[in-house]
C-alpha positions in Angstrom: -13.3 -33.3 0.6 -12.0 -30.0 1.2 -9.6 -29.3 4.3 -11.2 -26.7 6.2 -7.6 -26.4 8.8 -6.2 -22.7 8.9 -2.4 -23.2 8.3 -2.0 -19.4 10.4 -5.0 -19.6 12.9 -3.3 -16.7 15.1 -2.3 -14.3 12.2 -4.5 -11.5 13.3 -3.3 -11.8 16.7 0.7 -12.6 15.5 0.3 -9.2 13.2 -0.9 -6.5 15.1 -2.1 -4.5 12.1 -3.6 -2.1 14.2 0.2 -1.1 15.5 1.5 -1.1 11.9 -0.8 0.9 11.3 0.0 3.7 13.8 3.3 3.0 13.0 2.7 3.6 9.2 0.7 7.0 9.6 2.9 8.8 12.0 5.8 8.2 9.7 4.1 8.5 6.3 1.8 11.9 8.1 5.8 13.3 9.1 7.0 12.3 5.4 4.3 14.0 3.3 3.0 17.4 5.9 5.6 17.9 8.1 4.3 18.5 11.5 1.5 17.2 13.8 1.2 19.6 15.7 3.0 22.5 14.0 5.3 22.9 17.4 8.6 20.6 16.9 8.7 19.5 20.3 5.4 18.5 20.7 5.3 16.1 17.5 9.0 14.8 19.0 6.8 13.6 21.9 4.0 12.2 20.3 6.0 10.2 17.8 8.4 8.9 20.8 5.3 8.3 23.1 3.6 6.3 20.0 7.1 4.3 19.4 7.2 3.4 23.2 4.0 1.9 22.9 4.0 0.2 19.9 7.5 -1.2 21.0 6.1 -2.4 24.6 4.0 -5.1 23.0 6.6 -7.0 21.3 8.8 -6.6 24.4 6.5 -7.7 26.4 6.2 -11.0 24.5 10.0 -11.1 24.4 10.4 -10.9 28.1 7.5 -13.8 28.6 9.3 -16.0 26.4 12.4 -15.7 27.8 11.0 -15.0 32.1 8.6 -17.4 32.3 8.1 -20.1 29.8 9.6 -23.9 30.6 12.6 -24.3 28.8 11.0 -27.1 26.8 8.7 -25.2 25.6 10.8 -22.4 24.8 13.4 -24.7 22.7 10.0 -26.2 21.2 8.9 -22.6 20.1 11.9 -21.6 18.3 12.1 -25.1 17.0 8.8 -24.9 15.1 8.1 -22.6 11.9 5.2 -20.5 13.3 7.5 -20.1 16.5 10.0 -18.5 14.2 7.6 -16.8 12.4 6.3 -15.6 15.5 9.8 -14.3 16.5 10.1 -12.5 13.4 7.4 -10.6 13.3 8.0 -9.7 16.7 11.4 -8.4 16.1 10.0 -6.7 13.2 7.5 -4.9 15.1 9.9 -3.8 17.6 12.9 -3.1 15.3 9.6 -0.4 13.1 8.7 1.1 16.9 12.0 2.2 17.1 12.2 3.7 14.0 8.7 5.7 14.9 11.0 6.6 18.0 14.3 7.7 16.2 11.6 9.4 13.9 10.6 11.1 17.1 13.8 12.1 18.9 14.6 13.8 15.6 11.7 15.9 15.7 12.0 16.6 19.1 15.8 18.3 18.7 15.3 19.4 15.4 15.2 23.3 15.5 12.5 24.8 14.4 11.9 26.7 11.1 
């Protein structure tokens, strides 16, 4: 008999690969061309704009967790492996949103050529 469980039933929610994906073409887009926009300041905006929302989601999450959850189930959340692996991934997602936002701030005081 085959086990039809899903060991990660929440992946696609746990992953926003819609996010990583903005995250990964504004970087990768300012790697390889150079610009957006072809004004310095306005691709400094758009890439801190674009940092500040990809980094609101995880902080969101964050501030639930540690606002408004019971204690119990807080210490039963980080007790667990997918509670970890939770965490993680939201600390990786914030800790890439603020490298689209440092990527941003540096285009934004960059001078222009």
């Amino acid at each position: 008999m085959r086990c039809s469980r899903n060991i990660f039933p929440n992946l696609p929610i746990l992953f926003p690969g819609f996010r990583n994906r903005k995250k990964g073409m504004y970087v990768g887009w300012i790697s390889w061309v150079g610009h957006l926009t072809g004004s310095g300041r306005l691709d400094g905006t758009l890439g801190i704009l674009i940092g500040l929302y990809i980094c609101s989601h995880p902080a969101a999450n964050m501030l639930d967790m540690l606002l408004f959850m019971k204690p119990d189930i807080r210490e039963s959340l980080v007790a667990s492996a997918s509670g970890r692996f939770w965490l993680f991934l939201n600390l990786l997602a914030f800790f890439a949103a603020w490298a689209v936002i440092f990527t941003g701030v540096l285009r934004f005081i960059a001078r222009s050529m």
